[in-house]
N, C-alpha and C positions, 0 to 999 in steps of 0.2 A: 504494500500500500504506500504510495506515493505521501512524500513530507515537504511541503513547500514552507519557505523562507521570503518575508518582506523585506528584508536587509538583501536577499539576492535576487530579489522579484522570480522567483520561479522554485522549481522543483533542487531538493537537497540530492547530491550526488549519494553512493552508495559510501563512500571514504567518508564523508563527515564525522564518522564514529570513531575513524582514525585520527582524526586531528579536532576534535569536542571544545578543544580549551582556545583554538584560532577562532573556529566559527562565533560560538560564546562574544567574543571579543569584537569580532565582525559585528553582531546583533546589538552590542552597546555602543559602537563606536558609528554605527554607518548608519544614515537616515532609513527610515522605515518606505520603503519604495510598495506601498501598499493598492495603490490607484493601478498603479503598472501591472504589477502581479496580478490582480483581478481582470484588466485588463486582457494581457500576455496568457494566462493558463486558466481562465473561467468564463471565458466569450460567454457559453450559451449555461446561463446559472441555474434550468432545466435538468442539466444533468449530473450535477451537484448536490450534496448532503453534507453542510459542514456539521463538523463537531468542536464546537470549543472547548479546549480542556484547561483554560486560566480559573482560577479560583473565583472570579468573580464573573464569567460570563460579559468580558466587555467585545469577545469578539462578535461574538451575538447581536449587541447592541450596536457596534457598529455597521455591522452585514444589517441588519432589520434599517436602522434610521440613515445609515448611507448609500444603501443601493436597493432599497425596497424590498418587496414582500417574496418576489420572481427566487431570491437566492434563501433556498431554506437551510434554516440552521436550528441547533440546539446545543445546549450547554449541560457539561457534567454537571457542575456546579454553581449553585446562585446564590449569593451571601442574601437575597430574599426571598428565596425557597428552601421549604425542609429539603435535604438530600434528598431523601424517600422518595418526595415526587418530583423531585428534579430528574431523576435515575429512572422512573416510570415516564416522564414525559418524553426523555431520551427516546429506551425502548421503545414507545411506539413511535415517536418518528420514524424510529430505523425499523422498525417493523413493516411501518405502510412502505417506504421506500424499496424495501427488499421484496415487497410482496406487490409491485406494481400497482396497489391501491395512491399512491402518493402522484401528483401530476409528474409529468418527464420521466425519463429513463433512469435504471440503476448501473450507471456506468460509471460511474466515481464517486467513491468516498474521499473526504479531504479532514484531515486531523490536522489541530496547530498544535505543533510539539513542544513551543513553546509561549508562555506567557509574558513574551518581552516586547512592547515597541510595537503592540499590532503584528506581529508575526509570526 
């Protein structure tokens, strides 16, 4: 499953696990190229299901109040939701989506690996 990067505007090479502590370094030091990356690897946001996995669900809020309803997403976690139904709300996202019930195709999952800078 594919790991994109706002600091690289696109998809994480297969090595970044080899070198953790440049990249790291990269995502604090280099503007968050977040317009671009949406842009660049999520043309048609149909056939996308983001997950955010920041502790607070800002990617969420981002996706929802900066590029509308069209890119769905959901969050592990929400400092104002119990887990419980945060983690059920999840599941059935990814439920309808895998089961064709959800509009667009199940052709990409998208996970933010990290909670740094929108990316």
């Amino acid at each position: 499953m594919p790991v994109y990067s706002a600091a690289y505007a696109g998809p994480l090479g297969d090595d970044v696990v080899d070198r953790w502590d440049t990249y790291t370094w990269d995502v604090i030091r280099r503007r968050a190229r977040f317009d671009e990356l949406m842009a660049t690897s999520f043309r048609g946001p149909e056939r996308h299901y983001f997950v955010d996995l920041s502790p607070g669900g800002s990617f969420v809020a981002l996706l929802r109040h900066g590029y509308g309803p069209d890119y769905r997403a959901a969050s592990a976690l929400d400092r104002f939701t119990p887990p419980a139904t945060s983690m059920r709300r999840l599941r059935e996202g990814l439920r309808a989506v895998l089961s064709g019930s959800a509009s667009g195709s199940r052709d990409s999952t998208v996970i933010r690996a990290d909670g740094s800078r929108g990316g």
